[in-house]
C-alpha positions as CSV (number, residue, x, y, z in Angstrom):
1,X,13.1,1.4,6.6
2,X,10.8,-0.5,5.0
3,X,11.5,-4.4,4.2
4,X,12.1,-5.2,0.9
5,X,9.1,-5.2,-1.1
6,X,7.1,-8.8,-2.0
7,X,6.1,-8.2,-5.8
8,X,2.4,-9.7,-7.3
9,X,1.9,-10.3,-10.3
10,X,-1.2,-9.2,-12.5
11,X,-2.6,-9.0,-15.9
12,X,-3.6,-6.0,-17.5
13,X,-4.6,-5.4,-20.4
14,X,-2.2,-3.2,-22.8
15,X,-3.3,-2.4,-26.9
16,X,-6.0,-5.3,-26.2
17,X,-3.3,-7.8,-25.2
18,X,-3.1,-8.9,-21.6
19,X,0.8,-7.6,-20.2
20,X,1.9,-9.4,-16.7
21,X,3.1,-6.5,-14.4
22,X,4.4,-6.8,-10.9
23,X,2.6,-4.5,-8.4
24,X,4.6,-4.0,-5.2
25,X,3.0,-5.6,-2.3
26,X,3.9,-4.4,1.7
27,X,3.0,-5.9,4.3
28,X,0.7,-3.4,7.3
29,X,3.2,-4.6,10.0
30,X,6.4,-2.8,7.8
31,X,3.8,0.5,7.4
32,X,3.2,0.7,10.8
33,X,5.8,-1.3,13.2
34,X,4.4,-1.3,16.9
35,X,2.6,1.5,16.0
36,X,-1.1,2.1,14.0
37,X,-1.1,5.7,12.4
38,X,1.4,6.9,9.9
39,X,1.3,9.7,7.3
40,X,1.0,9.4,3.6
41,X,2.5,12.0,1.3
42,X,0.8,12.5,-2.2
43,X,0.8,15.1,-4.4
44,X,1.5,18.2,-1.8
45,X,-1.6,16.5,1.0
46,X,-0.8,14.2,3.7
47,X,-3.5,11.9,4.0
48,X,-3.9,9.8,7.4
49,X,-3.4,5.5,7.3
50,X,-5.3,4.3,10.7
51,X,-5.4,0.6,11.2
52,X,-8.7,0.3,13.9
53,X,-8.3,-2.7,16.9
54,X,-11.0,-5.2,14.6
55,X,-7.7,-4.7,11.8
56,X,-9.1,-2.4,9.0
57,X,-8.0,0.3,7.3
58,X,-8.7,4.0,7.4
59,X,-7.2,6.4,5.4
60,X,-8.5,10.1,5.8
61,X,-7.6,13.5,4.2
């Protein structure tokens, strides 16, 4: 389970007015544990999350 989620908040803009929102924000280490692969389910594809040894991101169809 994933710890609970660490909101940040932005502006965007809504009928020409800026609107705060709060965009959910999780850390890598909850995503992937000991681990550095895991699965993401969109929209009927599962797309592939790699985190490489230098600490970047890869995500693959």
């Amino acid at each position: 389970m994933l710890a609970q989620l660490t909101p940040i908040y932005a502006e965007r803009e809504r009928d020409g007015e800026p609107t705060e929102v709060t965009i959910p924000c999780i850390s890598t280490t909850d995503l992937f544990g000991q681990g550095n692969l895991i699965h993401i389910r969109h929209e009927g594809t599962t797309y592939t999350l790699r985190q490489t040894r230098n600490g970047k991101l890869i995500l693959t169809k």
